[in-house]
ZAGUKE-843842 format. One line per field, with one value per atom (N, C-alpha, C, O): residue number from 0; residue in three letters; atom name; x, y, z; chain. Coordinates in steps of 0.2 Angstrom, whole numbers, plus 5000, padded with zeros to 4 digits. Layout:
<atoms>
nr = (NUM, ...)
rest = (ALA, ...)
atom = (CA, ...)
u = (X, ...)
v = (Y, ...)
w = (Z, ...)
kette = (A, ...)
</atoms>
This chain:
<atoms>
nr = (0, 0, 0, 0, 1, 1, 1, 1, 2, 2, 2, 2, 3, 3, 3, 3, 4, 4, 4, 4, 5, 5, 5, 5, 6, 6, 6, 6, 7, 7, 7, 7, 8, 8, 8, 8, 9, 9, 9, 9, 10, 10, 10, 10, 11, 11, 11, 11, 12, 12, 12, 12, 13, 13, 13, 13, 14, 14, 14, 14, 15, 15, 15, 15, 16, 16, 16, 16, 17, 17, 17, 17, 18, 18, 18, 18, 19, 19, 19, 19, 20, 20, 20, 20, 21, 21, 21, 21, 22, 22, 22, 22, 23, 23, 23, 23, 24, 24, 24, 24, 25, 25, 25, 25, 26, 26, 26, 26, 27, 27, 27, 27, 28, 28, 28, 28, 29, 29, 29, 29, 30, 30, 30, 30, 31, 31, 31, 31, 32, 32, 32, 32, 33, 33, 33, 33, 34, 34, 34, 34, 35, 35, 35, 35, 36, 36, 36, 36, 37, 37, 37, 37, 38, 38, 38, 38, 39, 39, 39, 39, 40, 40, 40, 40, 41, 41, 41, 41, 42, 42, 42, 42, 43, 43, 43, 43, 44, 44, 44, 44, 45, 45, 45, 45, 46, 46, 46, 46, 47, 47, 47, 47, 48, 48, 48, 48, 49, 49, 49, 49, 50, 50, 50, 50, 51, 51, 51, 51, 52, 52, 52, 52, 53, 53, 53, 53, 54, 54, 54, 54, 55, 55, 55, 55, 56, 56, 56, 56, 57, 57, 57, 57, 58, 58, 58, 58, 59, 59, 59, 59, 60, 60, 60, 60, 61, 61, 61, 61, 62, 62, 62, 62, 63, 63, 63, 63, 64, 64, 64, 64, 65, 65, 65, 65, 66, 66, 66, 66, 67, 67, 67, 67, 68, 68, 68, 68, 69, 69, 69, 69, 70, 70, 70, 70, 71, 71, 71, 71, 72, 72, 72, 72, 73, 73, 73, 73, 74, 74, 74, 74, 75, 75, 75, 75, 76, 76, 76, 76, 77, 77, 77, 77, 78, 78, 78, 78, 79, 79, 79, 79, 80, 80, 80, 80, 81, 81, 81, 81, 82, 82, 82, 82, 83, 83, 83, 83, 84, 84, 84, 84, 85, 85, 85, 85, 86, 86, 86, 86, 87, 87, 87, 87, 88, 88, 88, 88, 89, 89, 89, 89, 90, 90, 90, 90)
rest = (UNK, UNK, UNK, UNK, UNK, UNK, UNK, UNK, UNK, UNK, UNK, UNK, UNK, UNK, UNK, UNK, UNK, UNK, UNK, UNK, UNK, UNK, UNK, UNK, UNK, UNK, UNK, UNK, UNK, UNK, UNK, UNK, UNK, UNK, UNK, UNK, UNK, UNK, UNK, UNK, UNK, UNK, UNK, UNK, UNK, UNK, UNK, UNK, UNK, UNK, UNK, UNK, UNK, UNK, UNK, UNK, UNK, UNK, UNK, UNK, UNK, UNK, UNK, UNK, UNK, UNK, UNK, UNK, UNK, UNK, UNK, UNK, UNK, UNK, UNK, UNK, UNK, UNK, UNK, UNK, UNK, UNK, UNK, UNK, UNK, UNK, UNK, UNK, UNK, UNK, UNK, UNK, UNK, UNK, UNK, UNK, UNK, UNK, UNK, UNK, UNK, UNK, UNK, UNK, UNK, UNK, UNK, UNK, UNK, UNK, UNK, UNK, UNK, UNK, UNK, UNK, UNK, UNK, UNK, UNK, UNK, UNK, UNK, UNK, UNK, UNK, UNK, UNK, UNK, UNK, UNK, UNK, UNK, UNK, UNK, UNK, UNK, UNK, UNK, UNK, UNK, UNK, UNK, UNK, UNK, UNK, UNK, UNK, UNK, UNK, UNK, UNK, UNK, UNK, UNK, UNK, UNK, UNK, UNK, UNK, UNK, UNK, UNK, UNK, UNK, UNK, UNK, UNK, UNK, UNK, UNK, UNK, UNK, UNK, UNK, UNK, UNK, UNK, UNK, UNK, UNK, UNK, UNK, UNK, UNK, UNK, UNK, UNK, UNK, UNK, UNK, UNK, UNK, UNK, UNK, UNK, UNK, UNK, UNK, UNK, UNK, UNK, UNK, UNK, UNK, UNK, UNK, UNK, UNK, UNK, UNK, UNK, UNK, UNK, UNK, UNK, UNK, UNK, UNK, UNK, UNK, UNK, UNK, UNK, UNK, UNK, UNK, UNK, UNK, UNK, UNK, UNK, UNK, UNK, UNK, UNK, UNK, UNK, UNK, UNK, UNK, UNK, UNK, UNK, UNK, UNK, UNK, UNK, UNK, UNK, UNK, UNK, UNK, UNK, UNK, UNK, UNK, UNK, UNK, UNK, UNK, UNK, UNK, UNK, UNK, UNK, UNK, UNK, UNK, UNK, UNK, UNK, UNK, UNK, UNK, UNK, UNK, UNK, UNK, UNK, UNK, UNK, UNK, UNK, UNK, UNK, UNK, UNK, UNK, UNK, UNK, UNK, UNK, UNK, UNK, UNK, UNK, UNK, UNK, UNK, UNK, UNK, UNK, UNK, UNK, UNK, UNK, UNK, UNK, UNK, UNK, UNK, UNK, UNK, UNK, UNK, UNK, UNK, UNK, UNK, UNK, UNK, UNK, UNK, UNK, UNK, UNK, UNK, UNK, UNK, UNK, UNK, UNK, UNK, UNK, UNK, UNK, UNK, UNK, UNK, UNK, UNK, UNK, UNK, UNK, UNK, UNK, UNK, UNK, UNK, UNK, UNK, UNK, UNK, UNK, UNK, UNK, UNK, UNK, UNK, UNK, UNK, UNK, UNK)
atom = (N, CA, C, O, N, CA, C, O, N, CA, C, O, N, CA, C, O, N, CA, C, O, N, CA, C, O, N, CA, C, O, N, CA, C, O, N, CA, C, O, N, CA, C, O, N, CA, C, O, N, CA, C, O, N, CA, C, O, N, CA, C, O, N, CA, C, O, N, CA, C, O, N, CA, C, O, N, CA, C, O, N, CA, C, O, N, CA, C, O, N, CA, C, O, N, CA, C, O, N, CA, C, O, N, CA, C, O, N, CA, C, O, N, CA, C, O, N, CA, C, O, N, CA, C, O, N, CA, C, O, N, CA, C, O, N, CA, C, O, N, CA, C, O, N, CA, C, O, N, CA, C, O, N, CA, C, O, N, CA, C, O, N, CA, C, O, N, CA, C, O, N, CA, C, O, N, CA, C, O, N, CA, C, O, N, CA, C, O, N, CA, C, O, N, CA, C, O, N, CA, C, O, N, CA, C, O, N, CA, C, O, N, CA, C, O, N, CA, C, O, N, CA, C, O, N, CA, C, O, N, CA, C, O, N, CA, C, O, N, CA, C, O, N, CA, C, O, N, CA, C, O, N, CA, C, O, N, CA, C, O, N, CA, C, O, N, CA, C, O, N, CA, C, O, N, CA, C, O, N, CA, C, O, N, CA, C, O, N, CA, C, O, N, CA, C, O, N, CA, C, O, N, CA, C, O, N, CA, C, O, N, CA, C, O, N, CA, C, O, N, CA, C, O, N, CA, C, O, N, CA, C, O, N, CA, C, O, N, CA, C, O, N, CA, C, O, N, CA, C, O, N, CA, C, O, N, CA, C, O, N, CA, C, O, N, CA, C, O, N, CA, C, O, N, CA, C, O, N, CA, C, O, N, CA, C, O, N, CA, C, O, N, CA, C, O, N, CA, C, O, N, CA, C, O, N, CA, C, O)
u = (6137, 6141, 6138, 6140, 6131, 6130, 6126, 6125, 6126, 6124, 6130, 6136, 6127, 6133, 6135, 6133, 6138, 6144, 6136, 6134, 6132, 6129, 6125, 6124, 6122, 6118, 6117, 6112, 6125, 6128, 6127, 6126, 6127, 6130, 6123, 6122, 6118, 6111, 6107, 6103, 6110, 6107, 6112, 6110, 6116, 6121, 6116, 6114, 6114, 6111, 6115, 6115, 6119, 6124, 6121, 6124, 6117, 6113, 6117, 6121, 6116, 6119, 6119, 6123, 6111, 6110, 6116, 6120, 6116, 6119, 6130, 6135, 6127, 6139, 6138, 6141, 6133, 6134, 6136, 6141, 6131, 6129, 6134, 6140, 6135, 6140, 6137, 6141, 6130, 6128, 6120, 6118, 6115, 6109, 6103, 6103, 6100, 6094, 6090, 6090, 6088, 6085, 6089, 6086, 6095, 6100, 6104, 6106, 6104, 6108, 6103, 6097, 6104, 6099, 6098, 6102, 6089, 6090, 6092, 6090, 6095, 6094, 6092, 6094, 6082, 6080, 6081, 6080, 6085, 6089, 6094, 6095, 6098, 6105, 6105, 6106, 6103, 6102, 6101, 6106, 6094, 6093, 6099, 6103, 6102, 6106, 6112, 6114, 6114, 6120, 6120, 6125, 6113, 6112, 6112, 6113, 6110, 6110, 6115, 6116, 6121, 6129, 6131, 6136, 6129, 6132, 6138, 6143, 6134, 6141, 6139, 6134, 6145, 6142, 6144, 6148, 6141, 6141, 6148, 6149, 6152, 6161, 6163, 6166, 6160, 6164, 6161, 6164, 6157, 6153, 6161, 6166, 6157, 6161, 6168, 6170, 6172, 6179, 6180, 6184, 6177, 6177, 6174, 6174, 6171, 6170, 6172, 6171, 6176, 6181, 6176, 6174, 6173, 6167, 6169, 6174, 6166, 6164, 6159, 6154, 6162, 6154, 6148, 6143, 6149, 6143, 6141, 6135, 6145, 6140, 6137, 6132, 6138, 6133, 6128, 6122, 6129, 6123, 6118, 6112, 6120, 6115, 6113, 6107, 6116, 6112, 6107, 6102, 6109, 6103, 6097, 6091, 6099, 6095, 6088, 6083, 6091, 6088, 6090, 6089, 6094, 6097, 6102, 6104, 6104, 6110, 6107, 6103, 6110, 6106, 6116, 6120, 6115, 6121, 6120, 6115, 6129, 6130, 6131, 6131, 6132, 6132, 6139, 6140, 6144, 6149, 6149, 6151, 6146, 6144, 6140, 6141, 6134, 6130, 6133, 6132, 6138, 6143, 6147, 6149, 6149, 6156, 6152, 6154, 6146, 6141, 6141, 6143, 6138, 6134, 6140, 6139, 6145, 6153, 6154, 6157, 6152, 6156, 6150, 6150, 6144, 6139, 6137, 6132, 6141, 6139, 6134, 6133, 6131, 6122, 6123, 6128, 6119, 6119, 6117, 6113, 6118, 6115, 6107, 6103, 6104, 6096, 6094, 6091, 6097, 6096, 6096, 6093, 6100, 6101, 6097, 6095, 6096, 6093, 6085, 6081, 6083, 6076, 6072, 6066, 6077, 6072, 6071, 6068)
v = (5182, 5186, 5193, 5197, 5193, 5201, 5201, 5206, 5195, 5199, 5202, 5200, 5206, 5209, 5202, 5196, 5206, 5202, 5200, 5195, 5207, 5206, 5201, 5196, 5201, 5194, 5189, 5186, 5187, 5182, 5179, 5173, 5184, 5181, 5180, 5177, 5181, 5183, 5176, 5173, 5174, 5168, 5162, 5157, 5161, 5158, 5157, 5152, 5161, 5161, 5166, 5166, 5170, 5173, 5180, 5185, 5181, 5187, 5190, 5187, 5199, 5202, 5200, 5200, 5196, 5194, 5189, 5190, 5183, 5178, 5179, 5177, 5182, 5185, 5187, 5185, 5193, 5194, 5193, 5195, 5187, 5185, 5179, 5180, 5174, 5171, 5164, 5159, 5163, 5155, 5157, 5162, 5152, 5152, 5156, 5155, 5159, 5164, 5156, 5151, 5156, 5153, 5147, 5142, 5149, 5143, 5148, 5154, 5144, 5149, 5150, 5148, 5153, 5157, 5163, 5167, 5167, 5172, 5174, 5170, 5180, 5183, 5187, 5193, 5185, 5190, 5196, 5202, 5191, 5197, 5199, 5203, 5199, 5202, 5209, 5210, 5214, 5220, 5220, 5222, 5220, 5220, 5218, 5222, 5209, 5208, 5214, 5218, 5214, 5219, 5226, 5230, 5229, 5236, 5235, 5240, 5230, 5230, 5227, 5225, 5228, 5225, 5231, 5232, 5236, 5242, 5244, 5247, 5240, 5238, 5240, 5239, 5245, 5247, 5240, 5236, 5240, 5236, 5235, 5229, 5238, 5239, 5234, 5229, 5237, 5231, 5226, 5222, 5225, 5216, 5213, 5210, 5216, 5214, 5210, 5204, 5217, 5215, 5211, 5206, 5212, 5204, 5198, 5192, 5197, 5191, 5189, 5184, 5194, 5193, 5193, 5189, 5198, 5198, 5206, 5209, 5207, 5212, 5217, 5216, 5224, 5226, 5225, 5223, 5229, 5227, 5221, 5220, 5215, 5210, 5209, 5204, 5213, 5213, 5217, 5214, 5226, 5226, 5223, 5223, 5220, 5215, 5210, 5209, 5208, 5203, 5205, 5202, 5212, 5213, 5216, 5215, 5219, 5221, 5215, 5217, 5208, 5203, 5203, 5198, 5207, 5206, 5199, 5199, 5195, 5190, 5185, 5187, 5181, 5174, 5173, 5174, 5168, 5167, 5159, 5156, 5157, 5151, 5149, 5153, 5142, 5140, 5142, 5142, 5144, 5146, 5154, 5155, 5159, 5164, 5164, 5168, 5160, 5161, 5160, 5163, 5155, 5154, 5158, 5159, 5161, 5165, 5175, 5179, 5173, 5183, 5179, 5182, 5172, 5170, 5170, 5171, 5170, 5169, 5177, 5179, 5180, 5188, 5190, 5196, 5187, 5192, 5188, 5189, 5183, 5180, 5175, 5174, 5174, 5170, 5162, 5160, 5161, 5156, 5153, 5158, 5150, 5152, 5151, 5155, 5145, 5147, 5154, 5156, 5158, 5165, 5169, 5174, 5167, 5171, 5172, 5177, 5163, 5161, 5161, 5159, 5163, 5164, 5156, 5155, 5152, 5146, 5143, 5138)
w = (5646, 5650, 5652, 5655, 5648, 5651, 5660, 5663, 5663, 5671, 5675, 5676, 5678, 5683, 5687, 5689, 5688, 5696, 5702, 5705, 5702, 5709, 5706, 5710, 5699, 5697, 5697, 5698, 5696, 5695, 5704, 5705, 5707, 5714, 5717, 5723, 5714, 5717, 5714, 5718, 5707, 5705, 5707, 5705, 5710, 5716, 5722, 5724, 5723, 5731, 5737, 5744, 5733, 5737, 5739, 5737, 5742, 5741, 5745, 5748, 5747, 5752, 5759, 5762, 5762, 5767, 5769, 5774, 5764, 5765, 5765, 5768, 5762, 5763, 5771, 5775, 5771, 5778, 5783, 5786, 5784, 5791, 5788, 5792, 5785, 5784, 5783, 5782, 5783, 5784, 5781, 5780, 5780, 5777, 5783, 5789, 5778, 5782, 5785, 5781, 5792, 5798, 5800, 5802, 5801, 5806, 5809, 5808, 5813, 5821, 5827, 5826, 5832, 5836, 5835, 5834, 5836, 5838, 5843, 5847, 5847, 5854, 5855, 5854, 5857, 5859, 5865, 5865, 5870, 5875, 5876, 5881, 5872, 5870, 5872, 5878, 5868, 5872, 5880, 5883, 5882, 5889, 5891, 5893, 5890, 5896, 5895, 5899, 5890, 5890, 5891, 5889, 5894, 5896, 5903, 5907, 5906, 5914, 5917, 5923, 5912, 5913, 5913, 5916, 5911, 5910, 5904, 5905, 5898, 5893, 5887, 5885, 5883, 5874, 5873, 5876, 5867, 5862, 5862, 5865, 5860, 5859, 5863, 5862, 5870, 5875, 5877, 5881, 5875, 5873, 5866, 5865, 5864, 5857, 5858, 5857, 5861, 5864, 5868, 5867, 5873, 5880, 5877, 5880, 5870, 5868, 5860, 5856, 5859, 5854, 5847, 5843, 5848, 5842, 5837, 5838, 5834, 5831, 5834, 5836, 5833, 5835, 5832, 5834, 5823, 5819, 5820, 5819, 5823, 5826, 5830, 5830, 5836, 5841, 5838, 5838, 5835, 5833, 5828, 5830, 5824, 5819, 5825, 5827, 5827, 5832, 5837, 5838, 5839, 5843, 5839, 5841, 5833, 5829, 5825, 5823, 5826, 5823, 5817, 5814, 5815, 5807, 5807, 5801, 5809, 5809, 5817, 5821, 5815, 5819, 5821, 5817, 5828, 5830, 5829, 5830, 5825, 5827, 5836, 5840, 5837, 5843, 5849, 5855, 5842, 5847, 5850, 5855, 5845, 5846, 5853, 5858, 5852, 5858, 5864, 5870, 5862, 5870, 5873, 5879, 5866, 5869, 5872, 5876, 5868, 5871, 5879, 5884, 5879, 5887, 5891, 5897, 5890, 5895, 5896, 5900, 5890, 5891, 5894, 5893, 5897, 5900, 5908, 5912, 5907, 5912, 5914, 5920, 5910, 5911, 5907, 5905, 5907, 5904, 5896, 5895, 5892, 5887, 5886, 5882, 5889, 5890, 5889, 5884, 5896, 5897, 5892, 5891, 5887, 5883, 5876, 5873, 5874, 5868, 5870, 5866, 5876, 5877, 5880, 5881, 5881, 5882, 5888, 5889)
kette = (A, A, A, A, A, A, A, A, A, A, A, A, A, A, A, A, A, A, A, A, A, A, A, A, A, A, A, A, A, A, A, A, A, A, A, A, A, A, A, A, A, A, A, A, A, A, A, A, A, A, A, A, A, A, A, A, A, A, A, A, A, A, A, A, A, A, A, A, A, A, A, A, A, A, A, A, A, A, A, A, A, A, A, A, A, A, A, A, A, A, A, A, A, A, A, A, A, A, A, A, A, A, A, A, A, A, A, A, A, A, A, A, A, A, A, A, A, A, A, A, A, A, A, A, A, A, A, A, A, A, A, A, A, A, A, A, A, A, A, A, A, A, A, A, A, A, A, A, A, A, A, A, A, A, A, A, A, A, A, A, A, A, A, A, A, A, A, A, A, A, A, A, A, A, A, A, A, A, A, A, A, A, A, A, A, A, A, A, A, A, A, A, A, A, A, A, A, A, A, A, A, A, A, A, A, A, A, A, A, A, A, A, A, A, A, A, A, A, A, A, A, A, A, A, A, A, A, A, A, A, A, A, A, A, A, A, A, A, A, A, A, A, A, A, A, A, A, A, A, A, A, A, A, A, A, A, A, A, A, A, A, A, A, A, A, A, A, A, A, A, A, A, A, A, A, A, A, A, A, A, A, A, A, A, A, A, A, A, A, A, A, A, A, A, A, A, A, A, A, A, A, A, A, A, A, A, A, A, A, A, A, A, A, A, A, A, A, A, A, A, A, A, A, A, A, A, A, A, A, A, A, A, A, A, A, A, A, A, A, A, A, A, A, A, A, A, A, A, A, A, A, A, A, A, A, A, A, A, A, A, A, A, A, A)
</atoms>
């Protein structure tokens, strides 16, 4: 009984990255264009966020590369931005 909680959670697999983001480090998409497109919309993160029913802190980690999007996320940023999701995921 002597590890902490955080240890406990660390020898789990539960690391701070993984509570985070919600799913295993390297599944999901990056968006390398997330920013750009949503600065040539003319839009804060906030109002990304809202028009896609997201979080902010999630747009930020996403643009920031810190957090990778499951596949509904990518759909629901590409409909609040208008494009497509190729457009979005780089492909």
């Amino acid at each position: 009984m002597g590890r902490t909680v955080s240890a406990r959670k660390e020898a789990l697999g539960m690391s701070r990255t993984n509570r985070a983001s919600g799913h295993e480090p390297g599944r999901g998409s990056r968006l390398p264009d997330l920013r750009s497109l949503r600065r040539r919309r003319g839009m804060t993160q906030r109002e990304l966020a809202d028009l896609c029913g997201l979080n902010q802190t999630t747009i930020y980690e996403l643009e920031a590369g810190r957090r990778t999007a499951y596949p509904k996320t990518v759909r629901r940023l590409a409909r609040g931005l208008n494009v497509e999701v190729k457009d979005l995921v780089g492909e």
